[in-house]
C-alpha positions as protocol buffer text, in pm:
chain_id: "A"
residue {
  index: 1
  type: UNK
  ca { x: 11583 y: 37037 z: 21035 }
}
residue {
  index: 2
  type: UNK
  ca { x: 11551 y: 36697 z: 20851 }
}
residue {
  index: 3
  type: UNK
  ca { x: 11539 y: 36386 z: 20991 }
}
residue {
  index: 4
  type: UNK
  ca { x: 11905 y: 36314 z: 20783 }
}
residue {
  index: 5
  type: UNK
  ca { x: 12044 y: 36662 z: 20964 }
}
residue {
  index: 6
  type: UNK
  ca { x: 11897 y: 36545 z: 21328 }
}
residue {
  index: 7
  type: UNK
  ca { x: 11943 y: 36179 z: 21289 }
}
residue {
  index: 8
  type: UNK
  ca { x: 12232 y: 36041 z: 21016 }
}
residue {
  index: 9
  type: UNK
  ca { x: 12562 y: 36269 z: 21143 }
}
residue {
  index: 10
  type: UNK
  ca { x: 12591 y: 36036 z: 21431 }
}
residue {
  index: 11
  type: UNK
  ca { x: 12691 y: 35799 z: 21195 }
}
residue {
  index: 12
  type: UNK
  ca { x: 12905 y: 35857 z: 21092 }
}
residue {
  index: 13
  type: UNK
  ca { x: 13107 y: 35583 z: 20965 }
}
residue {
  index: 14
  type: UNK
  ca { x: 12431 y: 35550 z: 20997 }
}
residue {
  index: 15
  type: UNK
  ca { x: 12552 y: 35629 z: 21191 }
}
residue {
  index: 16
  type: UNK
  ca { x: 12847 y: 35090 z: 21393 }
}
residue {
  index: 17
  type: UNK
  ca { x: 12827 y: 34812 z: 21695 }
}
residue {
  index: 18
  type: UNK
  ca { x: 13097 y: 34555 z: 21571 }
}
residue {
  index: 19
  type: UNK
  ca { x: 12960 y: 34218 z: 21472 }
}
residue {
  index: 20
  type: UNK
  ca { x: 13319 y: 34077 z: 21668 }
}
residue {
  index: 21
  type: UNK
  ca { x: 13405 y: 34285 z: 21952 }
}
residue {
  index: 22
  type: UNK
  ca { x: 13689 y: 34253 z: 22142 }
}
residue {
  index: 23
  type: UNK
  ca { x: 13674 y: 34212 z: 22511 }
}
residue {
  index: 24
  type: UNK
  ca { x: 13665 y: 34479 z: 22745 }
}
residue {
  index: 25
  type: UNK
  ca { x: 13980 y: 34371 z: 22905 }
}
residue {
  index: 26
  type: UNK
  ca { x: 14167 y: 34369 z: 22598 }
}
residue {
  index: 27
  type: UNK
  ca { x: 13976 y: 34707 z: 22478 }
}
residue {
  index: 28
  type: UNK
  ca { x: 14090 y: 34913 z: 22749 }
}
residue {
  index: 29
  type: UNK
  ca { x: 14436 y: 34825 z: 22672 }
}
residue {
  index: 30
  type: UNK
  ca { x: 14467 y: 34782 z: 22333 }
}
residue {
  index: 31
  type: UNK
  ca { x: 14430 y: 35025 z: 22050 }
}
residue {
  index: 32
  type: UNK
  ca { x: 14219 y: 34918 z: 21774 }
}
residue {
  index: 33
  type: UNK
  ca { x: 14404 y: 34933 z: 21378 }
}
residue {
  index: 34
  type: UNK
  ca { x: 14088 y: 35166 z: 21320 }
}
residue {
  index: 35
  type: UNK
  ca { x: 14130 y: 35451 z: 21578 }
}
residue {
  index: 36
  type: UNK
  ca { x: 14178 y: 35824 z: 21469 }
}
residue {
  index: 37
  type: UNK
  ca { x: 13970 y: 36064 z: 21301 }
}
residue {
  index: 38
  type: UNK
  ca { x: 13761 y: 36002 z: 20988 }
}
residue {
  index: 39
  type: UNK
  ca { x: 13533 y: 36190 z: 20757 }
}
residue {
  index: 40
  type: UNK
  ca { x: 13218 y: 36012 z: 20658 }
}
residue {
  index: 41
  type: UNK
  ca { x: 12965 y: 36086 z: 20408 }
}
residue {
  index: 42
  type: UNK
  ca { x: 12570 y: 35989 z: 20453 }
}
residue {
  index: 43
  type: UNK
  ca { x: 12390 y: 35965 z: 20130 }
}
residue {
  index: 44
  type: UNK
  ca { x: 12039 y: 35927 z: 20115 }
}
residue {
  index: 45
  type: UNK
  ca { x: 11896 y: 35684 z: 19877 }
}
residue {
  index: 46
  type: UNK
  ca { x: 11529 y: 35607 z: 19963 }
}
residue {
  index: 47
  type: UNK
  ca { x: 11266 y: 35895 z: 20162 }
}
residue {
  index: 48
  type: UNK
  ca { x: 11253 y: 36263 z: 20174 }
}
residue {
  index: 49
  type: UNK
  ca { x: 11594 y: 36278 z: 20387 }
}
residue {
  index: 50
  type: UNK
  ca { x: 11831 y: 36542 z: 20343 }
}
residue {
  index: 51
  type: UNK
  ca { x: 12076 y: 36426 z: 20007 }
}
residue {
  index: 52
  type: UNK
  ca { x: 12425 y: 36428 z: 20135 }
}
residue {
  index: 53
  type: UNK
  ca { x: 12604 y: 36516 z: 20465 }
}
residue {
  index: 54
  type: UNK
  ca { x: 12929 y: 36471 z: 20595 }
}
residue {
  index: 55
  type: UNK
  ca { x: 13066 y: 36442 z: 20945 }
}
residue {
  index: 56
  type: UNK
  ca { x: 13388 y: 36402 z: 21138 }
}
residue {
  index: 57
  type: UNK
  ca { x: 13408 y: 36104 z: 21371 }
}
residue {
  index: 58
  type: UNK
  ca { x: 13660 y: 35933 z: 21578 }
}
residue {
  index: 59
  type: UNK
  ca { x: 13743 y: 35618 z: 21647 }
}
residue {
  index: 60
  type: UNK
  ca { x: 13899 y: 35532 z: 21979 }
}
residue {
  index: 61
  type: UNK
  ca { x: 14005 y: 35198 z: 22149 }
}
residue {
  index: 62
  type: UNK
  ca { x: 13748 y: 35072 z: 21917 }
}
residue {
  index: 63
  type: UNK
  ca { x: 13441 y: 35288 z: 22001 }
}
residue {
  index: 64
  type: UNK
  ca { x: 13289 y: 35523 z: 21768 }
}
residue {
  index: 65
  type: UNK
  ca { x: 13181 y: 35871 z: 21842 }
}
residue {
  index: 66
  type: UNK
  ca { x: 13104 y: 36156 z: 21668 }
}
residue {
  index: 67
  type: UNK
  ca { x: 13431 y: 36462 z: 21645 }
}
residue {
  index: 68
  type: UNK
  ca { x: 13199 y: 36765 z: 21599 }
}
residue {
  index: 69
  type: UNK
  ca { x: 13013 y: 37021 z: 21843 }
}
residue {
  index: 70
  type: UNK
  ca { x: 12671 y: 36965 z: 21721 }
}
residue {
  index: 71
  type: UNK
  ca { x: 12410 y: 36787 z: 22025 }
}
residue {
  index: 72
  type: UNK
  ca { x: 12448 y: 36415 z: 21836 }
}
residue {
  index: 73
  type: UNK
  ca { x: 12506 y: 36089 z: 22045 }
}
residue {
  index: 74
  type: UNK
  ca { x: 12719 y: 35840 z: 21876 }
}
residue {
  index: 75
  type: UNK
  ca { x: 12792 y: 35506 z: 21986 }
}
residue {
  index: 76
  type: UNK
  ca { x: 12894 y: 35180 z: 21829 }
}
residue {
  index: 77
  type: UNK
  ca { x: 13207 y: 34965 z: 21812 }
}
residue {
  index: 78
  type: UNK
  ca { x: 13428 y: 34844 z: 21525 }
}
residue {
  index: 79
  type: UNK
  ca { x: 13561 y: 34523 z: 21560 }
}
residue {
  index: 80
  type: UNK
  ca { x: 13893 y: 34368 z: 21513 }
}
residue {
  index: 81
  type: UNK
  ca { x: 13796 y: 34264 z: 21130 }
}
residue {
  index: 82
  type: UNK
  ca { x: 13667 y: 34638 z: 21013 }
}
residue {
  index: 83
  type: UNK
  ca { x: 13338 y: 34506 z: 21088 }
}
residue {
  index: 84
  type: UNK
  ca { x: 13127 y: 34793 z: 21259 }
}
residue {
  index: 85
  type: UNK
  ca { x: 12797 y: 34924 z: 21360 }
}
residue {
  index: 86
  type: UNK
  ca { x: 12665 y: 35255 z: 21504 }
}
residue {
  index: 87
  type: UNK
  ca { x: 12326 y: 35386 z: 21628 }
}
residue {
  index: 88
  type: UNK
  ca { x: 12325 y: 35773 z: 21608 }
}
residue {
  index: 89
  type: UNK
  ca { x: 12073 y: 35980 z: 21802 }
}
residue {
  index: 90
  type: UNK
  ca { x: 11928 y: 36348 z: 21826 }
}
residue {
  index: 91
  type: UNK
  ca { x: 11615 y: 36430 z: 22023 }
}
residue {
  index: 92
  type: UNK
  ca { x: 11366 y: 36134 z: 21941 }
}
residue {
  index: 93
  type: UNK
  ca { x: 11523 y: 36047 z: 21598 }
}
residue {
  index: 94
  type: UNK
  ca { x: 11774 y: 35781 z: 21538 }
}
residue {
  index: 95
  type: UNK
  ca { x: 11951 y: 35567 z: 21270 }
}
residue {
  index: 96
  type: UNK
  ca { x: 12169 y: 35242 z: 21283 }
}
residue {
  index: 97
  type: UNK
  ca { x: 12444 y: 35202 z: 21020 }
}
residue {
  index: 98
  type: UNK
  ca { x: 12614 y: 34924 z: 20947 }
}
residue {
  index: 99
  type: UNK
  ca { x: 12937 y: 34795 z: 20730 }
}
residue {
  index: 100
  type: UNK
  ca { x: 13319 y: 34804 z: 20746 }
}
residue {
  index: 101
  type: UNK
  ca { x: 13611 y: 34948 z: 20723 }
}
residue {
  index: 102
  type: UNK
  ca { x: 13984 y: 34921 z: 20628 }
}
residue {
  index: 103
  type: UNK
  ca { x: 14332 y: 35071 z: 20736 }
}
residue {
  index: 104
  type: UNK
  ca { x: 14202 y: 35425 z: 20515 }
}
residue {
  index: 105
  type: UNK
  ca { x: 13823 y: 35391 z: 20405 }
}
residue {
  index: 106
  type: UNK
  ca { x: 13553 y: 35240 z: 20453 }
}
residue {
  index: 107
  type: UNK
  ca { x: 13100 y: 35194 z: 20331 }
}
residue {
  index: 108
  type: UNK
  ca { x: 12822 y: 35082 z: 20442 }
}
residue {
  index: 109
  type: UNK
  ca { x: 12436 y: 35099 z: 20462 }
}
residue {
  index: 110
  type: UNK
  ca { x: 12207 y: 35322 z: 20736 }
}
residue {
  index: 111
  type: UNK
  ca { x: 11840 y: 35318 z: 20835 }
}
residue {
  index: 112
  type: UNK
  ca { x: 11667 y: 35617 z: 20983 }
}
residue {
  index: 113
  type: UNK
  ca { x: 11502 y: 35447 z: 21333 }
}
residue {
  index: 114
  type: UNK
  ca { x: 11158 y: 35563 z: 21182 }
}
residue {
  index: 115
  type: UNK
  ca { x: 11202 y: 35352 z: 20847 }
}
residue {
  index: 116
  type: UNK
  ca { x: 11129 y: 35683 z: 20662 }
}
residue {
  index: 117
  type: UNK
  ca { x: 11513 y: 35690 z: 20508 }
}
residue {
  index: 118
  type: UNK
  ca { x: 11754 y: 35483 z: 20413 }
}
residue {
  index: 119
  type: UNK
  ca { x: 12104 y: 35493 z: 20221 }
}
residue {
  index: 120
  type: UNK
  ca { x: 12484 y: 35441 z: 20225 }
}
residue {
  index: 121
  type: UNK
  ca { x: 12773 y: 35582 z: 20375 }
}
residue {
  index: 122
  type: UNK
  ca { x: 13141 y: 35605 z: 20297 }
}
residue {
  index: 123
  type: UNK
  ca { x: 13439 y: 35720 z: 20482 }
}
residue {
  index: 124
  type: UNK
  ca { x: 13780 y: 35814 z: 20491 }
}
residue {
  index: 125
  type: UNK
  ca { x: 14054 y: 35788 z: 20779 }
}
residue {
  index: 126
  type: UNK
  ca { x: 14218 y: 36118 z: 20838 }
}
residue {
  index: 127
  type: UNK
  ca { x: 14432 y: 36074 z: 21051 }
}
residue {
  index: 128
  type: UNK
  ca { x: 14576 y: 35779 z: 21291 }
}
């Protein structure tokens, strides 16, 4: 499996810690104008990475996570301005993706953790 396949799915939408998060306080009992499902697409621009993949993820209160059943670990936040960030994980490789989003879509950049692979992303909101 390539480092795109074990790494970049988490993601989804390189795998997003916001740059303005809102407190936990307010997080746990507020929604966030981001949450629902969303399909993202990793394209790899620089390294031997896979070319393409794309990935469901969800978006709730906030945090992002990743909507499939294959073993990835996504975490990351978007904030109240679309601004997000996500590290994605599988085994010992990782990426960190970063950008923003609106009401319905959404791009940004990722890094593979090793430096090997880097690229964009885009997504789409699916549902609310």
């Amino acid at each position: 499996m390539t480092l795109i396949s074990r790494a970049i799915p988490t993601l989804t939408a390189a795998a997003i810690l916001a740059a303005s998060v809102v407190p936990a306080a307010a997080a746990a009992v507020a929604k966030s104008n981001y949450d629902g499902q969303w399909s993202v697409l990793i394209v790899t621009q620089k390294g031997t990475c896979d070319r393409a993949y794309r990935y469901p993820v969800k978006i709730d209160n906030g945090a992002v996570g990743y909507a499939g059943d294959a073993s990835f670990t996504v975490s990351g936040k978007v904030g109240p301005t679309g601004t997000v960030t996500v590290m994605v994980a599988r085994g010992s490789q990782s990426a960190k993706g970063t950008g923003r989003l609106s009401s319905t879509d959404g791009a940004g950049m990722w890094t593979a953790g090793s430096g090997d692979c880097s690229g964009t992303w885009t997504a789409e909101r699916r549902s609310s």
